[in-house]
Structures are given as C-alpha cells and as structure tokens.
C-alpha positions in Angstrom: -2.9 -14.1 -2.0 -3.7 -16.7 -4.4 -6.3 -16.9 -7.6 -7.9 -13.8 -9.2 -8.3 -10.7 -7.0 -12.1 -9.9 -6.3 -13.2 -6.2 -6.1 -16.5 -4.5 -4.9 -17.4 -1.2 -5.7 -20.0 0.1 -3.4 -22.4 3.0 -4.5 -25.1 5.3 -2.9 -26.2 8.1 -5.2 -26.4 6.6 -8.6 -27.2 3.3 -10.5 -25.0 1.2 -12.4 -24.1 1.2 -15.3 -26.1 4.1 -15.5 -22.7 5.8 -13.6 -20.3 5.8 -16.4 -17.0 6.9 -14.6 -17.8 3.6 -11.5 -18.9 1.2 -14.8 -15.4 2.1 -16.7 -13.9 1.7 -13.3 -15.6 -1.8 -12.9 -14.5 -2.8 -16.4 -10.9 -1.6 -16.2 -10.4 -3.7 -13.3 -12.3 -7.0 -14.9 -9.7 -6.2 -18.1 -6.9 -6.2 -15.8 -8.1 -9.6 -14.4 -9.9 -8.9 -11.5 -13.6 -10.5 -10.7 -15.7 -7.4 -9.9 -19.2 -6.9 -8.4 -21.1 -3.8 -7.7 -23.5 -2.6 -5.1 -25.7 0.4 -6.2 -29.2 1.7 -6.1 -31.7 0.6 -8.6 -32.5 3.1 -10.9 -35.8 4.9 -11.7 -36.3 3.5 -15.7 -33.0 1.7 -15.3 -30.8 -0.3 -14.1 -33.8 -1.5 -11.9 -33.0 -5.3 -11.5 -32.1 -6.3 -8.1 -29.3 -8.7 -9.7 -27.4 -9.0 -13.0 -24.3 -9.5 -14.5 -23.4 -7.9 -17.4 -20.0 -8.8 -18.7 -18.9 -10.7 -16.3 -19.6 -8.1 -14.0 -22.3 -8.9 -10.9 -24.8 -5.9 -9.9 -26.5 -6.2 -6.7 -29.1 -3.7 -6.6 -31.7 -1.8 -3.5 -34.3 0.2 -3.5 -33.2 3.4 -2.5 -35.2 5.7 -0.3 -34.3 9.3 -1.5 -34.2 12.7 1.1 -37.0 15.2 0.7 -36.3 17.8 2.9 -34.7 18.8 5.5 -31.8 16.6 7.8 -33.5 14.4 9.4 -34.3 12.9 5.5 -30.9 12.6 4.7 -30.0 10.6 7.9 -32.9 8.3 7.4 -31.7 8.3 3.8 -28.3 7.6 4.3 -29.0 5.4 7.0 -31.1 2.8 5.3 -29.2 2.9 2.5 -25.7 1.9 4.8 -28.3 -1.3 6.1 -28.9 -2.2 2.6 -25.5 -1.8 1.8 -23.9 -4.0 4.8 -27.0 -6.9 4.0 -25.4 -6.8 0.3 -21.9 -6.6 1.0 -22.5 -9.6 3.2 -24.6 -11.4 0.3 -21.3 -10.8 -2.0 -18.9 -12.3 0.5 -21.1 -15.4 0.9 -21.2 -16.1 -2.8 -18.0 -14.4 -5.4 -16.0 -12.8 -1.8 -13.8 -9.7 -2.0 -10.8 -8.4 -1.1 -10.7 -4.9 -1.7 -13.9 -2.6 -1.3 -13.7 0.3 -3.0 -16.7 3.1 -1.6 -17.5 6.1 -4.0 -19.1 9.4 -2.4 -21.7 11.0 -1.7 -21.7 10.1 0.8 -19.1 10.3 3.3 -20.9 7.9 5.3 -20.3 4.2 3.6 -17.2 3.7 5.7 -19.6 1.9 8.0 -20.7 -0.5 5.9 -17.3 -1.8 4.9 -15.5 -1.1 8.5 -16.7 -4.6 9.8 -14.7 -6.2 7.2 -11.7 -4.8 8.2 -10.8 -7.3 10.9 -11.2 -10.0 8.1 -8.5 -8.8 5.8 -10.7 -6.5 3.5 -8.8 -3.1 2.1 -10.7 -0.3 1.3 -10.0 2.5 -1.0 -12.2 5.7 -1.3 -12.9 6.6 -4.5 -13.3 10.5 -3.7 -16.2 12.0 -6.0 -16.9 15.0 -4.5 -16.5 17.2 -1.4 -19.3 16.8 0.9 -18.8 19.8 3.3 -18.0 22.1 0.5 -21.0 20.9 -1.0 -23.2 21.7 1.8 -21.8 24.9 2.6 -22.4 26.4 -0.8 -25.9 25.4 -0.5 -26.4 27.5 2.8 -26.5 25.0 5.1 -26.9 24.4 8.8 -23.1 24.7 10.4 -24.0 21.7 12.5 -24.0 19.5 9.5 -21.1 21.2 7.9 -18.9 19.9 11.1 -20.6 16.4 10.9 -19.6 16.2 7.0 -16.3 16.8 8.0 -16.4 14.2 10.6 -17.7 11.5 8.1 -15.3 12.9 5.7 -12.2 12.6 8.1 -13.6 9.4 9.2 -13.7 7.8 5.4 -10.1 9.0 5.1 -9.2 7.4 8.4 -10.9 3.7 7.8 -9.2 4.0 3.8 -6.1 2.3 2.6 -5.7 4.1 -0.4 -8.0 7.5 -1.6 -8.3 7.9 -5.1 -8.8 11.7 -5.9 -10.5 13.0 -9.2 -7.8 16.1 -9.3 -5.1 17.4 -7.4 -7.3 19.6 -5.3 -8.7 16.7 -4.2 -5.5 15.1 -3.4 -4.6 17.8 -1.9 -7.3 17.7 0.7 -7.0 14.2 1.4 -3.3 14.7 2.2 -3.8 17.9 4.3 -7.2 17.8 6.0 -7.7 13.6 5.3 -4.1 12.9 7.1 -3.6 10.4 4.2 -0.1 9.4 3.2 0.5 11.6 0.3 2.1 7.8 -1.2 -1.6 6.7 -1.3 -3.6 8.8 -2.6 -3.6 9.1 -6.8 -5.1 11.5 -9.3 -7.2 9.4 -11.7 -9.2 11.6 -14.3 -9.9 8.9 -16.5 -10.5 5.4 -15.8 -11.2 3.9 -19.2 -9.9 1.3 -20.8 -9.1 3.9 -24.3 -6.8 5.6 -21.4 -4.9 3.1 -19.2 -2.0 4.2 -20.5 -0.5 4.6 -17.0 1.0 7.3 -14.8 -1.5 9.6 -12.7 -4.3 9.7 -15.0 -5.0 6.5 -15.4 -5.1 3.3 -13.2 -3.5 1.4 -16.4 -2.3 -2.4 -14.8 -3.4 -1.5 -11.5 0.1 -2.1 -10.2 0.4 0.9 -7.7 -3.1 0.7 -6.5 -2.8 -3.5 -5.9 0.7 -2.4 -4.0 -0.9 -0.3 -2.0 -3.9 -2.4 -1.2 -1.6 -5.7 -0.4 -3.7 -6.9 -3.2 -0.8 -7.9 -5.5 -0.5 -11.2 -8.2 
C-alpha cells in the first residue's frame, strides 16, 4: 500500500465530535498520519452540519430517525440509518477513499453497511462499545430480540478483522462467544493522544492494529 493510510469511522448512536472517546480516536489516528473521515448522526443543538472538517478531519453527517417504542421502531431505526450509512460510505470512497472501516456499536448491525466493501480490499475493525444482548436483557426484553442481538453481534465479529474491546471482559467475549482470534482483539481504555504511550491501553503508533489490518507504511 502506498501514500497515507485513509480511515473511516462509522457511527450510529451519537454525533461527532460530540462522542469524545470516537473524536480522540479520529485524532490519534490523523496524529499518527492517517487521513480520517467520519460518518455519524447529526446532532440535536450540535454537530448538525451535514459536512465539515475540523482539523483535518471530514464529518459526513444524516439525519437520524430515532426509535420510539417498541421493535418494529428500532428496525426502521436501525434500518434507515444502515441506508444512510452505505449512501455515505459510498460518498467517502468517491471523494478522500478508505482502507480500513472502523464501525462503533450500538448497534450490532453496521456490519452491513461496510460488508460490500469487503470484496474491494476494505478491513474492518469493530470498535466494541457495548454489549447489545446484555443490554437488552437487562431491560426485560422480548427473548426473540435477545437471539437476534446475538446474531448481529456474532455476525459483526464474523465480517471484523480486528475487534477492539473497551476491557478484558469484552475481550473476553469476543474471543469466546465472537470466535475472534484472541491475536486480534485489543483492550484500549484510552485512546488519547495524552495516553499513546503504547501497550494494551493505548493504540500509541498504531503498529499492531495496521499489522493486523494489512494496513501497514
């Protein structure tokens, strides 16, 4: 691979920069010389352009349609939002391109937006937020959607190249109930730029994560 590596991070629940763990993310990889771009829901007060960039950084922005009640909500949520997210991601390839998608849950279902991009050579890591299923169970929910997380949870894992877990429980269940390669998936707790120091806390130079991806210098 030749010239600077090109990374988008793709987001459903939460605007950007508004979401301060994806924005240091997004800035610790433009410090380590990548070109980065960002797909993410406009935000109600903020972050509520539809395009910016803001250091260097490009933020593509939709509108995002947010579940009332019930399941059928969520899946016409989640749904629409995958549509706006593919019509985006296809936007960024046109104009800066990537290499390496990088999809942050909730949900577990934006595996379908960057699966098509596969066959074309794009990687994909799973930045791993928070456990779906667990999620929904707790809140007393319908066993029928508990099964279907896991399914969209199992999928992610399966379509991802590398998982990035936010603690070693999380790593844990990526390994075991994910079927990931325990070599890729890291702990990273804190992905600032005050922290890339290096080892499993931090993403530092990117080295193990560009290994991993093919994504290398």
């Amino acid at each position: 691979m030749s010239g600077r590596r090109r990374a988008l991070i793709v987001v459903e629940n939460e605007s950007v920069p508004h979401d301060q763990r994806v924005w240091r993310e997004a800035n610790t990889l433009a410090d380590a010389g990548w070109t980065v771009s960002v797909i993410s829901p406009r935000g109600a007060g903020r972050d509520d352009r539809r395009h910016e960039i803001i250091d260097g950084i490009e933020i593509h922005r939709f509108t995002l349609r947010e579940a009332g009640e019930g399941v059928v909500a969520y899946v016409l949520e989640y749904g629409l939002a995958v549509a706006k997210i593919l019509w985006l991601m296809l936007k960024v390839r046109r104009g800066r391109g990537f290499d390496v998608v990088q999809l942050c849950n909730p949900p577990d279902v934006l595996f379908a937006a960057a699966l098509p991009f596969k066959p074309f050579g794009a990687r994909v890591i799973f930045d791993h937020h928070d456990l779906s299923p667990e999620l929904w169970e707790s809140r007393g929910g319908s066993p029928v959607v508990h099964r279907a997380l896991l399914w969209a949870e199992r999928a992610t894992f399966a379509v991802a190249d590398v998982v990035m877990s936010t603690n070693r429980s999380y790593r844990g269940i990526a390994i075991e109930r994910g079927g990931m390669d325990p070599a890729d998936v890291f702990v990273v707790r804190c992905p600032t730029r005050a922290c890339a120091t290096g080892g499993t806390t931090c993403w530092a130079t990117w080295a193990p994560w560009a290994r991993r991806t093919g994504s290398t210098t």
